[in-house]
C-alpha positions, 0 to 999 in steps of 0.5 A: 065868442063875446064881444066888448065895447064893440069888438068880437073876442074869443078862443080859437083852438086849432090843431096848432094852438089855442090863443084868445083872438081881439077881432074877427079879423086876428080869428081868420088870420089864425085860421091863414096861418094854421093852414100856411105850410111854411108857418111852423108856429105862430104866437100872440103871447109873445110878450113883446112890447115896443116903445114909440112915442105919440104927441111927445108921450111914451106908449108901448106897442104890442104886435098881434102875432110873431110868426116863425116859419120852417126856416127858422126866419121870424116876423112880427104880424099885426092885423088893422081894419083898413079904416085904422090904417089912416091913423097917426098911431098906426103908422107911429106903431109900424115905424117903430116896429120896423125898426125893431124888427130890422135891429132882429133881422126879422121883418114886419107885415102889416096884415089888412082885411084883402091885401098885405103890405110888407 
């Protein structure tokens, strides 16, 4: 585990995958979606960008996971601090995601540290 400018980074291998974690919070959610029956694979490296616009300027948007259950039903999961939820970037970056993954038939979880919204 190494830490850059104030956030814990790292490895996690598990049975299922090994993907590089931006926070202590994406590492125990790993572990969550490791040991979730329903998840059959789950991703960080899955190359979506979502476009949004923040104070007029254009940014891209890249969801920590996309999570595909046994079903075959998938969603976009991103994982925030409960301080970071307040933030105008945040809700800008859920919004447009929604909608992204409405257009998909997928849904969106926004993933906090003790409770989920969805």
């Amino acid at each position: 585990m190494e830490s850059k400018r104030g956030v814990l980074s790292g490895l996690r291998k598990s049975p299922r995958r090994s993907e590089k974690y931006d926070s202590l919070l994406e590492r125990d959610y790993m572990v969550e979606l490791d040991h979730d029956p329903a998840v059959r694979e789950w991703t960080k490296e899955h190359g979506i960008a979502i476009p949004y616009r923040l104070l007029g300027f254009p940014h891209k948007y890249h969801p920590d996971f996309l999570v595909t259950y046994n079903d075959g039903s998938q969603e976009l999961h991103e994982t925030k601090g409960l301080p970071l939820l307040f933030w105008l970037s945040t809700r800008l970056k859920r919004e447009s995601a929604e909608a992204y993954c409405a257009a998909k038939g997928w849904k969106y979880k926004l993933v906090t540290k003790g409770f989920r919204w969805r």
